[in-house]
C-alpha positions as CSV (number, residue, x, y, z in Angstrom):
1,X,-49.6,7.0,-49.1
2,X,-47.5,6.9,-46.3
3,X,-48.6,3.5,-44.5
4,X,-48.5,2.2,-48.2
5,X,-44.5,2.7,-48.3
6,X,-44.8,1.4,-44.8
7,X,-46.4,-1.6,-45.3
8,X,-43.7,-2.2,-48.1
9,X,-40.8,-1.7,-46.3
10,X,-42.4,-3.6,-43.8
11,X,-42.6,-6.8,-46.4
12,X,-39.7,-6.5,-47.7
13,X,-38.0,-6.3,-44.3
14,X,-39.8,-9.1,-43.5
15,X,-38.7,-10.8,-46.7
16,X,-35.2,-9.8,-46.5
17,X,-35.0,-11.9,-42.8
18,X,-36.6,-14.8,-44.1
19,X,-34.1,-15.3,-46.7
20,X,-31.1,-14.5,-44.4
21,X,-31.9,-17.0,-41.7
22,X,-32.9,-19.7,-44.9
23,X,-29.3,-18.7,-46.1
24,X,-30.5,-17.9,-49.9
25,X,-28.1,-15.1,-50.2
26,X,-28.4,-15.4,-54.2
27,X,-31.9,-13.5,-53.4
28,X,-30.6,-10.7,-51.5
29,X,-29.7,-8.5,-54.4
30,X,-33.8,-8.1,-55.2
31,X,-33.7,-7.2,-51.5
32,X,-31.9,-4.5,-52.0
33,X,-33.3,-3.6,-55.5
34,X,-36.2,-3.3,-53.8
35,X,-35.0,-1.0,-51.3
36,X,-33.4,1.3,-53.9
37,X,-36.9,1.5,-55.2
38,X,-39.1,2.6,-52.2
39,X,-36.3,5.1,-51.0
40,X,-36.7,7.1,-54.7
41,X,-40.2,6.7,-54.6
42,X,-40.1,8.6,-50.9
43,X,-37.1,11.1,-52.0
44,X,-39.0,12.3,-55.1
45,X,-41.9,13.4,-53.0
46,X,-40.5,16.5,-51.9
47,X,-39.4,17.3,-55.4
48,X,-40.8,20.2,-57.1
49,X,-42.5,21.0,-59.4
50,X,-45.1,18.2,-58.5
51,X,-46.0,17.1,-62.1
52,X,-42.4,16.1,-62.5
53,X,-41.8,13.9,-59.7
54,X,-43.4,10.6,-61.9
55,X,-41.1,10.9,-65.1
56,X,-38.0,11.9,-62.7
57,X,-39.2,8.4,-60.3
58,X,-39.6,6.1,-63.8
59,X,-36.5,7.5,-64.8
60,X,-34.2,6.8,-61.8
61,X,-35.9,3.4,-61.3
62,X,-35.5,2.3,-65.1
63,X,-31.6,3.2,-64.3
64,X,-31.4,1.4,-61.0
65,X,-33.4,-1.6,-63.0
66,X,-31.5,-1.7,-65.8
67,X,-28.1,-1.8,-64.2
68,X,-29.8,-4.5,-61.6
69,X,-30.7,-6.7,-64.8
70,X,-27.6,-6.2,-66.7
71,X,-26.0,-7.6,-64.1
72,X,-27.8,-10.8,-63.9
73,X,-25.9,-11.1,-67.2
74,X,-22.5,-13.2,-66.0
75,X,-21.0,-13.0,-68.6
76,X,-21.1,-9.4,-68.6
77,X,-20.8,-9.4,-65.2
78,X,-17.5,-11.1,-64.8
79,X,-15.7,-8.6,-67.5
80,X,-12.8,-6.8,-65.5
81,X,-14.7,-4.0,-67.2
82,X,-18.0,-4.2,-66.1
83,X,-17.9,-1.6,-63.6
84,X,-17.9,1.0,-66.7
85,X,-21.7,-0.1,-67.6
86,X,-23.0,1.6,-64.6
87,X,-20.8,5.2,-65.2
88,X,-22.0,5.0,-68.8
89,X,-25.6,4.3,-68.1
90,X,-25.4,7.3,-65.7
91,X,-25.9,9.5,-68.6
92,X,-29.5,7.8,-69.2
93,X,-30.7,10.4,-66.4
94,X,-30.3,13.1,-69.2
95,X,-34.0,12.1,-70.3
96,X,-35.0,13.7,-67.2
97,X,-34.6,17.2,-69.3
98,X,-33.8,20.5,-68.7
99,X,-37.1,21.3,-66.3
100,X,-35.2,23.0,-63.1
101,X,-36.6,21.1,-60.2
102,X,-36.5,22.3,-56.5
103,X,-35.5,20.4,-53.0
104,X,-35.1,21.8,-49.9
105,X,-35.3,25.4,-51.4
106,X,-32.2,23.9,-53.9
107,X,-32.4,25.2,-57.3
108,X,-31.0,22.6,-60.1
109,X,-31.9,20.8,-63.5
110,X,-30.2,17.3,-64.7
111,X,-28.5,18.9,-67.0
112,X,-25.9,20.6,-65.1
113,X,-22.9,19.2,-65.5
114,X,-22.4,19.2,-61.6
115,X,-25.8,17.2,-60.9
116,X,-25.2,14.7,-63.8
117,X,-21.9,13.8,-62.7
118,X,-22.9,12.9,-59.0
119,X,-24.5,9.2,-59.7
120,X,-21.4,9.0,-62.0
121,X,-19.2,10.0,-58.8
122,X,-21.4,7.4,-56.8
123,X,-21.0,4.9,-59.2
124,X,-17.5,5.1,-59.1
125,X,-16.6,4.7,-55.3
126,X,-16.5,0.8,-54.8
127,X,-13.8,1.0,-58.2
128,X,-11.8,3.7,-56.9
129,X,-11.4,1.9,-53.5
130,X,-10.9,-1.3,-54.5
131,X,-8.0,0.0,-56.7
132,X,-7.1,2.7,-54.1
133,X,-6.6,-0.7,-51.5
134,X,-4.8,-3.0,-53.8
135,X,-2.3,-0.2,-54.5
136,X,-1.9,0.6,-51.0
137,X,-1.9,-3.4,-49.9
138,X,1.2,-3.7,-52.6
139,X,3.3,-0.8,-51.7
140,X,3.2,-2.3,-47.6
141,X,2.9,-5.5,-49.0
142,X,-0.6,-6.1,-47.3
143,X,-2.1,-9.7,-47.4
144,X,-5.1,-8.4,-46.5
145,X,-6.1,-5.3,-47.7
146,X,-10.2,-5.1,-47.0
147,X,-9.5,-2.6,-44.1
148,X,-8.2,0.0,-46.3
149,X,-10.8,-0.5,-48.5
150,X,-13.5,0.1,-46.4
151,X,-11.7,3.0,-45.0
152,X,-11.8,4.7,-48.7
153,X,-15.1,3.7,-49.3
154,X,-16.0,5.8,-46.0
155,X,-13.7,8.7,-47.0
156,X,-15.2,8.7,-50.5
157,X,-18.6,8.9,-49.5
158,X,-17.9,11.6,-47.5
159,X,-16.4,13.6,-49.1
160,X,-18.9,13.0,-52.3
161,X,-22.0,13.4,-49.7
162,X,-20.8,17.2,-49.1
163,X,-20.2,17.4,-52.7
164,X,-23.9,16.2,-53.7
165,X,-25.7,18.2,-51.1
166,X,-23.8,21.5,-51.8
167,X,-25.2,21.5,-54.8
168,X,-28.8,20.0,-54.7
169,X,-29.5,19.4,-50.8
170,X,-30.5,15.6,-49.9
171,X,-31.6,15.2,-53.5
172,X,-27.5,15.7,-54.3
173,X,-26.9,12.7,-51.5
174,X,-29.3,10.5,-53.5
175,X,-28.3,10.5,-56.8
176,X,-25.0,9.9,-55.5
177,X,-26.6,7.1,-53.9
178,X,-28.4,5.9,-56.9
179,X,-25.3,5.6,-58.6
180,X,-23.6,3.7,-55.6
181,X,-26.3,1.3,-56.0
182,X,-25.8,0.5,-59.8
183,X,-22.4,-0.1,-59.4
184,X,-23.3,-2.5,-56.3
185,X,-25.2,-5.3,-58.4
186,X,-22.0,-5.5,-60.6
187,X,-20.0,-6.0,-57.5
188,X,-18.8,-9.9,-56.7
189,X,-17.5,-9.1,-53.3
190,X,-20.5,-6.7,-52.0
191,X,-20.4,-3.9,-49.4
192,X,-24.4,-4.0,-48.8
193,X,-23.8,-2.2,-45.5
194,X,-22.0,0.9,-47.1
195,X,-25.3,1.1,-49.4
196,X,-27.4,0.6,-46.8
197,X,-25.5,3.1,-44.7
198,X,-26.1,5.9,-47.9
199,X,-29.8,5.3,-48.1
200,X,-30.0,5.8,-44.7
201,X,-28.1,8.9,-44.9
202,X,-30.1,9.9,-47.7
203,X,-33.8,9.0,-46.8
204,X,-32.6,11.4,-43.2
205,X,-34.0,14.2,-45.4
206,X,-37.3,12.7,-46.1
207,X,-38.0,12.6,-42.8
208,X,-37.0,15.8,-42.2
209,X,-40.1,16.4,-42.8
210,X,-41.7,15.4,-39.9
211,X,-39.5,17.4,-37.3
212,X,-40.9,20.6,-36.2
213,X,-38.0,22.5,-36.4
214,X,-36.3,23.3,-39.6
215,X,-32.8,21.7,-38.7
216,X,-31.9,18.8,-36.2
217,X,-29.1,19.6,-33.4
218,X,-26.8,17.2,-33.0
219,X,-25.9,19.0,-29.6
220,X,-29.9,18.6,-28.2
221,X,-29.9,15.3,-25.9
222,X,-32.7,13.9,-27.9
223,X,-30.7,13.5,-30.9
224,X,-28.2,12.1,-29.0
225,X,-30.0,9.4,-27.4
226,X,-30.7,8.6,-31.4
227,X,-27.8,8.3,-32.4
228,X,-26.6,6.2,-29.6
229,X,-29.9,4.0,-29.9
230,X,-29.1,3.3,-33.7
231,X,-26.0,2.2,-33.1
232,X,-27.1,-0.3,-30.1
233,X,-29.2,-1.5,-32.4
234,X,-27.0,-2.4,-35.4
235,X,-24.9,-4.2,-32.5
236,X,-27.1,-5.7,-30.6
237,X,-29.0,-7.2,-33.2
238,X,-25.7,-8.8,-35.0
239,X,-24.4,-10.0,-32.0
240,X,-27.6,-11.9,-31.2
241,X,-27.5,-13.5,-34.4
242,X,-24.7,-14.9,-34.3
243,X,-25.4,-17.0,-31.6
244,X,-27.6,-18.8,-34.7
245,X,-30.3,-18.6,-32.5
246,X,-33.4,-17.6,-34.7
247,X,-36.4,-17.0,-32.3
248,X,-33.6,-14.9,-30.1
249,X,-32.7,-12.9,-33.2
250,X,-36.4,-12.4,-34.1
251,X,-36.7,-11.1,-30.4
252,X,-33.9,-9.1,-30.6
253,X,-35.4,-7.1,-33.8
254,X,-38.6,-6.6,-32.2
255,X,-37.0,-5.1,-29.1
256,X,-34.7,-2.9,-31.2
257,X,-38.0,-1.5,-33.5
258,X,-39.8,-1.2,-30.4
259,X,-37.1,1.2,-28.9
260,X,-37.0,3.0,-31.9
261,X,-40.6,3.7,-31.9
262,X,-40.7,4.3,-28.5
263,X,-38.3,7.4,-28.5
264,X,-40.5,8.6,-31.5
265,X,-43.5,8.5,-29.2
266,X,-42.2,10.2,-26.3
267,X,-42.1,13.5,-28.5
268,X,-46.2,13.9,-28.0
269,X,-45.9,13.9,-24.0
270,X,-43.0,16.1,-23.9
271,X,-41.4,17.7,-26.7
272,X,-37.7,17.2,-25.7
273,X,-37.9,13.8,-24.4
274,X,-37.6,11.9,-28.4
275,X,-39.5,12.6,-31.9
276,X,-38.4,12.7,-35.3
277,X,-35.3,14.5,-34.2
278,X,-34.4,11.5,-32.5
279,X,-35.3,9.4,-35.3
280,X,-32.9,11.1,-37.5
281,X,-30.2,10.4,-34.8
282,X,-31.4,7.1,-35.3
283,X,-30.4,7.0,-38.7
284,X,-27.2,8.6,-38.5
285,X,-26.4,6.6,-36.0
286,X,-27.3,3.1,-37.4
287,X,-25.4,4.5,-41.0
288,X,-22.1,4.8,-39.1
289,X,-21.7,1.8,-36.9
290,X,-23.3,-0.4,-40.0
291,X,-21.0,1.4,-42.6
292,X,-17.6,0.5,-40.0
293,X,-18.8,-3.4,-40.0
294,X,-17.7,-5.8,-42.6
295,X,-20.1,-8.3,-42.2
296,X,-24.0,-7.8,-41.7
297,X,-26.2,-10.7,-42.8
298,X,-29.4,-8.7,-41.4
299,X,-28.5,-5.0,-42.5
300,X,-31.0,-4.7,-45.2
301,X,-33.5,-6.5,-43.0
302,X,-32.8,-4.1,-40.1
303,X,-33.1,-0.9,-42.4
304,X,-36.1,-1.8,-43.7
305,X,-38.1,-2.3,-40.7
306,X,-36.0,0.9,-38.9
307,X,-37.8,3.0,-42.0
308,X,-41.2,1.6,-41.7
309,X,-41.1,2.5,-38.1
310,X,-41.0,5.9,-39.0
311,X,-43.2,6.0,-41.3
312,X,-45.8,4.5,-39.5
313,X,-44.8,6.3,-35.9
314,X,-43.3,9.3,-37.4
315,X,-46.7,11.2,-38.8
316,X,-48.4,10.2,-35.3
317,X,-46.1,13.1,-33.4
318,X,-47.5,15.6,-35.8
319,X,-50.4,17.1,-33.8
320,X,-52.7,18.8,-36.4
321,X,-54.6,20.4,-34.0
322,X,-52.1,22.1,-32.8
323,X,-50.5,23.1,-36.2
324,X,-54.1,24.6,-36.8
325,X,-54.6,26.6,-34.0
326,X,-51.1,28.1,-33.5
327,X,-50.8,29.3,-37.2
328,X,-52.1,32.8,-37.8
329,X,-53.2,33.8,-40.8
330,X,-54.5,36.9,-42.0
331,X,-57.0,37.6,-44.9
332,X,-57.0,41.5,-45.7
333,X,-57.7,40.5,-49.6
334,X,-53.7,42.3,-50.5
335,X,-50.3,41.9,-49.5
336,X,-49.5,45.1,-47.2
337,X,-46.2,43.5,-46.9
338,X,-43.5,45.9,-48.6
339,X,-41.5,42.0,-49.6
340,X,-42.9,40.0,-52.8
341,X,-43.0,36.9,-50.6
342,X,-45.7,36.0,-48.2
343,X,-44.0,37.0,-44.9
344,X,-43.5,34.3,-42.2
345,X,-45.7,36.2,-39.2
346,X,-48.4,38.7,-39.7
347,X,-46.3,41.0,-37.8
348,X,-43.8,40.7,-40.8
349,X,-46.7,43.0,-42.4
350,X,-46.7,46.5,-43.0
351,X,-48.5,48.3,-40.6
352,X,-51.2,51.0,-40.9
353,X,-52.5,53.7,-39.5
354,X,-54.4,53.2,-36.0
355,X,-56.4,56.4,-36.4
356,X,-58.2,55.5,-39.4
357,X,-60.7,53.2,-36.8
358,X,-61.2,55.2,-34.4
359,X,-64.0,54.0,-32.4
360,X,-65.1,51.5,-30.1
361,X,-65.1,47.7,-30.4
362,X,-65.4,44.5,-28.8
363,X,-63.7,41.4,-30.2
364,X,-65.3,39.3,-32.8
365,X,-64.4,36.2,-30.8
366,X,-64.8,33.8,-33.5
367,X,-61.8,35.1,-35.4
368,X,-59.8,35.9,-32.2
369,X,-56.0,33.9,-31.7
370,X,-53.4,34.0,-29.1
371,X,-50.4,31.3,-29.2
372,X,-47.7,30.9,-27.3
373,X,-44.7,29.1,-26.5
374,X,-41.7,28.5,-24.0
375,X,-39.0,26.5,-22.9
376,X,-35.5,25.7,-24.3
377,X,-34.1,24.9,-28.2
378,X,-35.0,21.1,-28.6
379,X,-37.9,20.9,-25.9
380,X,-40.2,23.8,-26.7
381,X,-43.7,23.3,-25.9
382,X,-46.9,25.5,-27.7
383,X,-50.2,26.5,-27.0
384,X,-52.9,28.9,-27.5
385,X,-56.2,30.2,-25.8
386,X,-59.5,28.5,-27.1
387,X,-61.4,31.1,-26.9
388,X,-61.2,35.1,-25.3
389,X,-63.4,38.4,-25.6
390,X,-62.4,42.2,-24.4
391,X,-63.3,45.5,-25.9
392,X,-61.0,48.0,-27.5
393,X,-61.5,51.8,-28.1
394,X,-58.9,53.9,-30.6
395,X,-59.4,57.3,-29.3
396,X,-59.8,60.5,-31.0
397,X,-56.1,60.8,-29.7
398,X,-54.0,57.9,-30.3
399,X,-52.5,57.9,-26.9
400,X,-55.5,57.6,-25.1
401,X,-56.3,54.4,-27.0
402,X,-57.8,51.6,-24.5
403,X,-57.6,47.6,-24.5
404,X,-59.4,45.2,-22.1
405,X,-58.6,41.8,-22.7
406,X,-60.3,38.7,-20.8
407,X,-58.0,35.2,-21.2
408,X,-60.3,32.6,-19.8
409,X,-57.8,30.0,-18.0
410,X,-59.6,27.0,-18.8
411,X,-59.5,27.9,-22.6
412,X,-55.4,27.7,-22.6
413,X,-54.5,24.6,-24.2
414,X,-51.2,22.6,-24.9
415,X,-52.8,20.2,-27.1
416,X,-51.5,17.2,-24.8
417,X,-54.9,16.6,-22.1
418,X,-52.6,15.1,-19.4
419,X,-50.7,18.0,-19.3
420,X,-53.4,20.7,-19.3
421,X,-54.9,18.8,-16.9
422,X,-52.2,19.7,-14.6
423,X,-51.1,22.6,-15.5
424,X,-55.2,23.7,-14.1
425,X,-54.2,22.5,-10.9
426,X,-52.6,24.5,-7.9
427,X,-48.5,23.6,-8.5
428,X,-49.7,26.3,-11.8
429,X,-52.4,28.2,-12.7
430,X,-54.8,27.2,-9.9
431,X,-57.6,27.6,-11.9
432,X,-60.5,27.3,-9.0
433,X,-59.0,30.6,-7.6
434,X,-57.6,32.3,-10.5
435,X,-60.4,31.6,-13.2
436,X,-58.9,34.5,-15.6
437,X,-55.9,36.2,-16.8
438,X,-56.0,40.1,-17.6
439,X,-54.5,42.8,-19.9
440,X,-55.6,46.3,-19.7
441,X,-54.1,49.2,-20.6
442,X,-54.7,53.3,-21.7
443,X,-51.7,53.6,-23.2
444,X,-50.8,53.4,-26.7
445,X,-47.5,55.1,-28.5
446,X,-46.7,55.0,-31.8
447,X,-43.6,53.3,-33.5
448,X,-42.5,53.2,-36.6
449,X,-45.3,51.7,-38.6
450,X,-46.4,50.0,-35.2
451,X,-47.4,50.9,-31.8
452,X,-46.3,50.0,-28.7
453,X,-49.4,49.4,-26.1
454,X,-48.6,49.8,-22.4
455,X,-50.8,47.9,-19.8
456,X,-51.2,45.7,-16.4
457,X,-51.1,41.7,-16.8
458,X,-52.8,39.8,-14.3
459,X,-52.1,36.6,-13.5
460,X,-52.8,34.5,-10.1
461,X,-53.6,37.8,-8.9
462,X,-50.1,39.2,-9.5
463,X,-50.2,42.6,-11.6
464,X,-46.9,43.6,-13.7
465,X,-46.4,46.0,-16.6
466,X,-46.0,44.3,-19.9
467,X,-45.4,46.1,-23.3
468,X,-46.8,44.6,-26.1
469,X,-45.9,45.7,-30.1
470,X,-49.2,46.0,-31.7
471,X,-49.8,46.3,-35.7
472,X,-53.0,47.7,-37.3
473,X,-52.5,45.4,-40.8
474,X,-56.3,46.0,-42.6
475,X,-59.5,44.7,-42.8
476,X,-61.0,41.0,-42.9
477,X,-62.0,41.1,-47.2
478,X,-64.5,39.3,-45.9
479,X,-66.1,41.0,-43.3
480,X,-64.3,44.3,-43.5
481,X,-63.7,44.1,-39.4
482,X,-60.4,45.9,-38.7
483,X,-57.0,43.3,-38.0
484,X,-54.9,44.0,-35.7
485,X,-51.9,41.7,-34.8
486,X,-49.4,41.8,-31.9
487,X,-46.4,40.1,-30.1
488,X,-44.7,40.3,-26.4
489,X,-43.2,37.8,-24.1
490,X,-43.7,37.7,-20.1
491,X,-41.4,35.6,-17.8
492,X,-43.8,33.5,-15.8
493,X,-41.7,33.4,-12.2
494,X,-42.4,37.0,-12.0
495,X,-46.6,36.3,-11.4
496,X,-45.7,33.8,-8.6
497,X,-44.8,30.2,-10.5
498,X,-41.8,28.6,-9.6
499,X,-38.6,28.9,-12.3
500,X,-37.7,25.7,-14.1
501,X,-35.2,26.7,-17.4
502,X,-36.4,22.7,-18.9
503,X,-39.5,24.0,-18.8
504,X,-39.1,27.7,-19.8
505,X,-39.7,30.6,-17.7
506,X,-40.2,33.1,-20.2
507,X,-43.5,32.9,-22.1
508,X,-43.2,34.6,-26.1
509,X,-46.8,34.9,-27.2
510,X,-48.5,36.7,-30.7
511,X,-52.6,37.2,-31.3
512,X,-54.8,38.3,-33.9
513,X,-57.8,40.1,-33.1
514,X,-60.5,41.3,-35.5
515,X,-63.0,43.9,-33.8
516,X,-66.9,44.4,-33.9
517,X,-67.9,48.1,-33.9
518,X,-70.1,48.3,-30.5
């Protein structure tokens, strides 16, 4: 579905350029009707409940399409008050319902008063300014008072963006959006860049989606370098254009889309270097240079083909194998977990009592999962062991429990082959010498509804203590093996590799083991 919108967004970008440089402006209205389309049909995707999100996307486009053909209508158009058809047909979104909808964990139905009035908010900015500007332009006797217009336009949109996501999240920003739009078609002097500059605020929480964090950090240099990169290339596109040089303005989209998927890229050699982080700084960025400029013949052009860049780059960084092998789930058949929701990490579980297996065991190594992770906020890489075996006895006293484990080197991956490639070589684990890593321990103490197991790690034939918190959370439903799940963290300089804080030095790991009665 995805390369669908993007080969859409794609065409109409495409479209939207072709009609700029042949200087059919009269056209560029279905542009941007266009646009308004494909950014609801991506917003209502993370809507909730799912069999909703069709009625809610007919609903909002009939709006968007009715205001669009009403005013093809001059002579409805060119009342003085025309602006009220889009604040009235606002209330058309009432045929949504009642149903309560969720976004972003955001709890809210169309008809609360606060949600309904948001697209009439957004509907009214470009009214309120242009009123707010000739008041303003009289009292200082202004011949010219377009500056302080735009600057309420900016202010009002602010404040109304804070407004819409406090109380529905991204889906808030959109509907005031939606409503920003409607009022635009009935506009004779346009602002296309200040609704261009709103869906790219608005479509930032679509792709949202595709960052692996749950929030972007404005302070992380990634994000940075987006927002810097979306502003170079509002400019630098607009400059080169008007030089009224087409093949050079061609060019300089191409470059400017190319940079833009290029810091998307970069995210699946090295996690801190772009991604969809940066791609979100990208849109911030590009929404407040464009939103500042008063004249932009290509910004519906350039947000178009900015979007289908990241939806056709932005699912690429997502490594599934990864995402597969570093979740750990665990299938006991019931929630021991004293919460009603699913907890986050198995060791959010309740655990059991140890001495209820006592025995001896070796791992079922078919079932068997260790992940880790290191480095700094922003730039954190992950991985997991392949494959690893070891035996475990629980003793007829707890305390003289035992665990052998057996970590294979070349079975740690970081789902990236260049880099496990060298991270096998000397500068790191020096695999040809140090062909395994090591836990063993005989000592096991009880905490809470946990243990804490004592033991020696070895790595490149450097032995240190290590604690590790260990849960006993049931048995497979399938198999009825015993679970047990576990979490620690070593720092990595201590077994002999050199410190680097962009890499990480200190290693957080968790497993699930499931054993085989000997």
């Amino acid at each position: 579905m995805d390369s669908v919108n993007a080969l859409s967004f794609l065409l109409i970008g495409f479209a939207s350029i072709a009609i700029v440089l042949r200087k059919q402006q009269k056209l560029q209205d279905i542009i941007t009707f266009l646009l308004v389309i494909g950014s609801t049909l991506l917003m209502v995707k993370h809507l909730s409940p799912i069999e909703s999100t069709n009625q809610i996307a007919m609903i909002v486009i009939s709006f968007v399409a009715l205001n669009f053909g009403l005013s093809r209508i001059e002579s409805l158009k060119s009342r003085k008050w025309s602006f009220i058809v889009p604040v009235v047909s606002t209330f058309a979104l009432l045929l949504v319902g009642n149903t309560t909808m969720t976004y972003a964990e955001y709890d809210f139905s169309f008809g609360q008063l606060p949600i309904l009035l948001l697209p009439v908010f957004g509907a009214l900015i470009l009214p309120l300014a242009q009123l707010k500007a000739k008041l303003i332009g009289k009292w200082f006797s202004l011949n010219d008072a377009t500056g302080i217009e735009k600057s309420v336009i900016i202010l009002l949109i602010g404040l109304l963006a804070f407004i819409g996501m406090f109380f529905a999240s991204g889906f808030g920003l959109f509907l005031i959006t939606i409503g920003f739009s409607a009022q635009f078609f009935f506009q004779k002097t346009k602002d296309e860049n200040a609704l261009m500059s709103l869906l790219s605020l608005t479509l930032i929480h679509f792709f949202i989606q595709f960052v692996p964090t749950e929030t972007v950090e404005l302070t992380l240099g990634k994000t940075i370098e987006g927002v810097l990169i979306g502003a170079f290339s509002v400019y630098f596109v607009h400059a080169v254009y008007q030089t009224q040089k087409v093949v050079l303005t061609l060019i300089s989209l191409v470059l400017s889309l190319f940079l833009i998927g290029g810091i998307i890229w970069l995210a699946t050699q090295k996690a801190d270097f772009g991604g969809m982080d940066a791609f979100v700084g990208v849109l911030v960025g590009s929404a407040l240079i464009r939103i500042t400029m008063h004249e932009l013949p290509l910004s519906s052009a350039l947000f178009a083909l900015t979007v289908s860049v990241g939806l056709i780059v932005g699912p690429k960084t997502i490594n599934k194998e990864e995402q597969a092998a570093t979740k750990i789930e665990v299938n006991t058949g019931k929630s021991t977990s004293t919460q009603e929701e699913k907890p986050e990490s198995p060791f959010d579980m309740k655990g059991l009592d140890i001495s209820t297996i006592k025995g001896k065991y070796k791992l079922d190594e078919k079932s068997v999962q260790l992940n880790f992770q290191l480095g700094p906020k922003g730039g954190v890489t992950k991985g997991a062991f392949k494959a690893f075996s070891g035996k475990v006895e629980i003793g007829a006293s707890i305390e003289n429990s035992s665990f052998e484990i057996n970590l294979p080197v070349n079975q740690l991956s970081t789902f990236n082959s260049m880099r496990d490639e060298s991270l096998m070589a000397k500068e790191y684990f020096d695999v040809e010498k140090f062909p395994t890593m090591t836990f063993v321990s005989k000592k096991l103490i009880t905490n809470d509804d946990a243990y804490e197991l004592i033991g020696k790690f070895t790595m490149l034939g450097v032995s240190k203590e290590v604690k590790v918190q260990l849960k006993y959370v049931g048995n497979n439903e399938t198999t009825s093996q015993p679970i047990l799940v576990g979490k620690s963290s070593i720092d990595r300089t201590q077994f002999g590799m050199k410190p680097d804080s962009k890499e990480g030095n200190v290693v957080d790991f968790e497993f699930k083991i499931e054993l085989v009665k000997n």
